[in-house]
C-alpha positions in Angstrom: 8.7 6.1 -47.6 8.7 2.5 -47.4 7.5 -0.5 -49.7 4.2 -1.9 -48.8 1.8 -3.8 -49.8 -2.3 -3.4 -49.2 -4.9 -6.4 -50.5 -8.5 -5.3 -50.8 -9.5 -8.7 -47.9 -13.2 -7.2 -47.9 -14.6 -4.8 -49.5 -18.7 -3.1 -49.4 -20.1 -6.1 -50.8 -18.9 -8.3 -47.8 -17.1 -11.0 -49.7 -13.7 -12.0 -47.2 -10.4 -13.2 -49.1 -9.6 -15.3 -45.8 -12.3 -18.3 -44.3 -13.5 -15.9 -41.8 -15.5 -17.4 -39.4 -18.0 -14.8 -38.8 -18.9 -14.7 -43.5 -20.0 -18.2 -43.7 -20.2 -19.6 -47.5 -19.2 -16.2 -48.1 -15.7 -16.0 -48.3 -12.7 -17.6 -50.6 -12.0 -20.6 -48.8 -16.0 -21.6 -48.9 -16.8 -20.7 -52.8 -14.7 -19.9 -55.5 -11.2 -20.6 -55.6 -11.8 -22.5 -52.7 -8.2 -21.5 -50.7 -7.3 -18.8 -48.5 -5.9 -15.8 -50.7 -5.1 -13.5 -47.9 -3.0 -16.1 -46.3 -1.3 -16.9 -49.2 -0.8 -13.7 -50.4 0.8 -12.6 -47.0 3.0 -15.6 -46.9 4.2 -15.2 -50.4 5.2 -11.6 -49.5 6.8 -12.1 -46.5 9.1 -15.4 -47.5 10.0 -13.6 -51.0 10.2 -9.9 -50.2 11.3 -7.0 -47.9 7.4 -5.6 -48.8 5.7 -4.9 -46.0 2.5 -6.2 -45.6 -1.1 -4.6 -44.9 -5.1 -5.3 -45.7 -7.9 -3.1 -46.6 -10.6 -3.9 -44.9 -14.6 -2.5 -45.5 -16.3 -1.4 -41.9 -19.7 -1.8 -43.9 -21.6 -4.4 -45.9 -23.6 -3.2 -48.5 -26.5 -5.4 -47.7 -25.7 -7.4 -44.6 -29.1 -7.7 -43.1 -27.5 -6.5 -39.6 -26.2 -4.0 -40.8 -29.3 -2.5 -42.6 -30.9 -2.8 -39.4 -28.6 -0.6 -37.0 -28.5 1.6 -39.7 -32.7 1.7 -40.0 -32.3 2.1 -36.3 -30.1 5.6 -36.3 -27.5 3.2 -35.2 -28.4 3.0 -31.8 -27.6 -0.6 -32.3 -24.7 -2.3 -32.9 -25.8 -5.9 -34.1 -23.6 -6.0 -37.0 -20.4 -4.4 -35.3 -20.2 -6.9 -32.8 -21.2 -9.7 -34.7 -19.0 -8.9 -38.0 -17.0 -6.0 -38.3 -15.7 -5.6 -35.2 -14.6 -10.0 -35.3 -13.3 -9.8 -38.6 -10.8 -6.8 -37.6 -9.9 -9.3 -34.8 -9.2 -12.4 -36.9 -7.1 -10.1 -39.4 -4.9 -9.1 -36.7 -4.7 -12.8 -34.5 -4.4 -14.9 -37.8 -2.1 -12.8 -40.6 -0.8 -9.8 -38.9 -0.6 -7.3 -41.0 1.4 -3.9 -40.9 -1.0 -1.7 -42.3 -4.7 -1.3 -41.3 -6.3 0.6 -44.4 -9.9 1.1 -42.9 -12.5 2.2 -45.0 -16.4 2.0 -45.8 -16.8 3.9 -42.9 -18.5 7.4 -43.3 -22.3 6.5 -42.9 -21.8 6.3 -39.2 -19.9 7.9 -36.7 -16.7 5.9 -34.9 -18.2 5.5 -31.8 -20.9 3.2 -33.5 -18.1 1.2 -35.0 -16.4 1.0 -31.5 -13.2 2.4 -32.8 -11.2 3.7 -30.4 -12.3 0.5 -28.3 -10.5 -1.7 -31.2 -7.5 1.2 -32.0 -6.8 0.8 -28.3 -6.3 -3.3 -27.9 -4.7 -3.0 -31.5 -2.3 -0.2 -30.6 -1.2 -1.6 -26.4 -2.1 -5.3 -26.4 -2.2 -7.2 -30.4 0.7 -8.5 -31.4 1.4 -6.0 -33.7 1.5 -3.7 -31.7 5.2 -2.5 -32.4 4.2 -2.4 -35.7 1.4 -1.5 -36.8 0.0 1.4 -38.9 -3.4 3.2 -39.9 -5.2 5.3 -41.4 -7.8 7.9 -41.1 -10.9 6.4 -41.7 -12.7 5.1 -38.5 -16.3 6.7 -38.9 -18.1 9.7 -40.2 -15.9 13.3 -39.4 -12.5 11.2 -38.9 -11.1 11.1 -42.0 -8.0 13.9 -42.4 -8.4 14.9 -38.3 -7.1 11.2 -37.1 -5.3 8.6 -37.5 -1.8 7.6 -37.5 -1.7 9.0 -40.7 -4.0 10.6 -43.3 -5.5 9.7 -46.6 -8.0 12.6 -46.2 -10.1 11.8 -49.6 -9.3 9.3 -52.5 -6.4 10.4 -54.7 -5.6 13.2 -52.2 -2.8 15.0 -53.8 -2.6 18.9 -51.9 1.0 19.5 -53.5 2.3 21.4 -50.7 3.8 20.2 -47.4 1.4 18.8 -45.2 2.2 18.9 -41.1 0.8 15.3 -40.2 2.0 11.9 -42.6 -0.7 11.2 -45.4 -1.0 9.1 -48.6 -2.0 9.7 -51.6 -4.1 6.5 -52.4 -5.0 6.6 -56.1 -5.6 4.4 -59.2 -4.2 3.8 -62.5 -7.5 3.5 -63.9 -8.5 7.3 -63.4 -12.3 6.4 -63.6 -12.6 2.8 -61.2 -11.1 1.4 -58.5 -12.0 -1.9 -60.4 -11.2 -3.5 -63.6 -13.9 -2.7 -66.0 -13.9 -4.0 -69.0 -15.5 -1.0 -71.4 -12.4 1.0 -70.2 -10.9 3.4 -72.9 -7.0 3.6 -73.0 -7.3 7.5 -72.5 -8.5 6.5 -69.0 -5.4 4.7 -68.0 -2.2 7.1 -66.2 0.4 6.8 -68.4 3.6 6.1 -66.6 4.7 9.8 -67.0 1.6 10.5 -65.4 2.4 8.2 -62.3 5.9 9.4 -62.1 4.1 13.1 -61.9 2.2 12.0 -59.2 5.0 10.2 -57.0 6.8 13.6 -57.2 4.9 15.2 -56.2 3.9 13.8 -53.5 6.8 12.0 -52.0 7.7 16.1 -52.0 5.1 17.1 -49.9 5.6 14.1 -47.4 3.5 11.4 -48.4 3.1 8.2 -49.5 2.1 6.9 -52.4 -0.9 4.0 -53.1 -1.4 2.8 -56.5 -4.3 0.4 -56.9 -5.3 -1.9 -59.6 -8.2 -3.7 -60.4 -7.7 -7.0 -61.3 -10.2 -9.6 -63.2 -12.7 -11.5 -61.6 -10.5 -14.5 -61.5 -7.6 -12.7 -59.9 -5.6 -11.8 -63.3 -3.5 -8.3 -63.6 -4.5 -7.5 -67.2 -1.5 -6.7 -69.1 -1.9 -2.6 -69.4 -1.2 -2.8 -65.5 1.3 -4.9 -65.2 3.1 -2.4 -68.2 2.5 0.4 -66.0 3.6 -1.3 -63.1 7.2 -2.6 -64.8 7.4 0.9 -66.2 7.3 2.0 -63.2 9.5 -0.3 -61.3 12.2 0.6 -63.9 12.7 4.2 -63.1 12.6 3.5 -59.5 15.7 0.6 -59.8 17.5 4.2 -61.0 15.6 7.2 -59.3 14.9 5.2 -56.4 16.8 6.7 -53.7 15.4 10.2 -54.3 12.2 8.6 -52.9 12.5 5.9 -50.2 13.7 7.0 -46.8 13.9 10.8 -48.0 11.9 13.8 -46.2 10.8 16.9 -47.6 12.9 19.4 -48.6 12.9 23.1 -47.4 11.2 23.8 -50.7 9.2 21.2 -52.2 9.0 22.8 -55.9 10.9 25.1 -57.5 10.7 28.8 -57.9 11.5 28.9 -61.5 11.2 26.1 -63.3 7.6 24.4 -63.3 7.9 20.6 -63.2 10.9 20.4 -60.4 10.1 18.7 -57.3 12.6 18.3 -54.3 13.4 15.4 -52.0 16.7 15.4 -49.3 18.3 12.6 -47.4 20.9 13.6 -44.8 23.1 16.2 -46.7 22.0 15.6 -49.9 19.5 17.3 -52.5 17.3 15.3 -55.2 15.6 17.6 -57.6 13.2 15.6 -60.3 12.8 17.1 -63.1 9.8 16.1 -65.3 10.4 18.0 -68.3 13.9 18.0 -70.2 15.3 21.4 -70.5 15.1 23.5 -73.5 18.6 23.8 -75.2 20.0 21.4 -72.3 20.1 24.2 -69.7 17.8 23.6 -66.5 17.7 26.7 -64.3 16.8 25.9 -60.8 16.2 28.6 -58.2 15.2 27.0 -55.0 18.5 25.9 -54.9 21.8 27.3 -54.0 25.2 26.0 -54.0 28.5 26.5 -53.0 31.9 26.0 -53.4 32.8 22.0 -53.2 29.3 20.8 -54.4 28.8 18.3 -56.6 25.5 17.6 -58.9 24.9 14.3 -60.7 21.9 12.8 -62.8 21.0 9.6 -61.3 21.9 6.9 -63.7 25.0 8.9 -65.0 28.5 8.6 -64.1 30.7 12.3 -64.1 29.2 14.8 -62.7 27.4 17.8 -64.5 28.2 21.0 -65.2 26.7 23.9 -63.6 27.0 27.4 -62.5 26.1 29.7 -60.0 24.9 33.2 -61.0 23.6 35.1 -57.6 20.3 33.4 -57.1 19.9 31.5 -59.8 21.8 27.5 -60.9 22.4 27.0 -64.6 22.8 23.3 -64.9 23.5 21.6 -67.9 22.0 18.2 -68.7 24.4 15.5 -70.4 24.5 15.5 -73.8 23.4 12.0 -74.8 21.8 9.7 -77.0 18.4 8.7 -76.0 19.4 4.9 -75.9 22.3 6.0 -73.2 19.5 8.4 -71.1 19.3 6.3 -67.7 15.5 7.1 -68.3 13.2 8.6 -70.9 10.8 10.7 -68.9 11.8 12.3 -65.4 15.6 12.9 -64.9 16.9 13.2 -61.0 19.6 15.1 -60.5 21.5 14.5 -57.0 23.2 17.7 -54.7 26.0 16.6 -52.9 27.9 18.9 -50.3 
């Protein structure tokens, strides 16, 4: 797994974050806050961060008027393809280029209307990204979860069991709108247990994980997000390495204990365990050691206690205060041979 980075540059209703050449006085640059967010954005992340950097980008318009006309015509036309979508795909890629192409608004239409393979093919041999680049699955109607370079299948696709081709779980923290809506309830929002739940279990399975937020219509993250978000960033500064660069283990959950998801990186084991044990005492038995191994809680210095009874691990947790825990929901414990 690696760190990314996807801005919304267009979405259905047409509006681009960049002074695209081909949305005239429809864009950021021409109303609004009059400057070019995507370029700012991508600059920002590249000169501060190791994030890599992608854009979504909207095949459709809502109501573009070519658009409603191929699509009144069976789409046996392709006025607003080569006239929009496919030119503001090409200015993305010439004028910011971005890592990650996460296509979408796609489905009404197949991909042959939307000349995607035409585009996948300059993007993938001759753009200058072409070393680089990555996309997803969603280049037309029938598409989705059978191509792409790799899969996000359906929104929030979570299948919780290894999957044979690379996918992503692209999901929100608000569990009813990809936007920010204002009449939200705070039952609606993913607690951060909930998003560590979710990154488990998927990161397990092989996939990557996509959290979006909605911000305001003035570009503000509201302050529940930005919570969930620092909540977030603080377990990873200590669980961190069971996630990014590992690959599924042999077993992805365990066959005993619900709530234990595993991860591997060259020899070693990550187990991450959701649920504290009862009376200290996780039983594990996916996993089997030997003689020489070593298992640690990430976050904690000596090793732990465990023992091996014939196909079953008895480890015991570290008995600590809750102030010295290295995290108060989701405890990784490490393998080491």
């Amino acid at each position: 797994m690696l760190g990314y980075v996807v801005l919304t540059s267009k979405h259905h209703e047409g509006f681009t974050l960049w002074p695209s050449k081909v949305s005239w006085n429809w864009n950021a640059q021409d109303i609004g806050p009059k400057r070019d967010l995507l370029g700012d954005l991508a600059n920002a992340i590249r000169s501060k961060t190791d994030i890599h950097f992608g854009v979504y980008h909207s095949m459709f318009d809502w109501f573009h008027p070519l658009y409603l006309l191929d699509k009144q015509n069976k789409y046996s036309t392709q006025y607003f393809v080569d006239n929009k979508a496919l030119p503001e795909l090409f200015e993305l890629v010439n004028n910011y280029r971005p890592e990650i192409i996460w296509s979408d608004g796609d489905w009404e239409a197949p991909d042959t209307y939307w000349k995607s393979k035409e585009f996948l093919a300059w993007l993938y041999n001759e753009s200058p990204v072409k070393d680089v680049i990555a996309v997803n699955d969603r280049w037309g109607s029938g598409i989705p979860c059978k191509h792409g370079g790799y899969y996000t299948c359906s929104d929030r696709y979570n299948p919780k069991t290894l999957q044979a081709h690379k996918w992503e779980n692209a999901m929100t923290i608000d569990k009813g709108s990809w936007g920010f809506r204002r009449n939200v309830d705070l039952s609606d929002y993913l607690t951060v247990e909930d998003l560590v739940t979710t990154l488990a279990e998927t990161i397990s399975c092989g996939g990557n994980m996509l959290i979006n937020i909605g911000p305001t219509h003035d570009g503000r993250i509201i302050p529940i997000f930005e919570e969930r978000l620092r909540q977030f960033g603080d377990w990873l500064k200590i669980n961190g390495e069971a996630i990014y660069s590992t690959t599924p283990w042999k077993a992805q959950n365990d066959t005993i204990t619900p709530g234990v998801w595993y991860t591997s990186k060259d020899d070693d084991i990550y187990a991450i365990v959701l649920n504290w044990p009862k009376n200290n005492v996780l039983q594990l038995g996916s996993l089997q050691t030997s003689s020489g191994d070593k298992i640690y809680m990430l976050g904690v210095e000596d090793p732990l206690e465990y023992s091996q009874a014939k196909k079953t691990v008895k480890i015991i947790f570290p008995l600590l205060p809750p102030n010295q825990l290295p995290s108060t929901y989701a405890w990784v414990l490490k393998v080491t041979t």
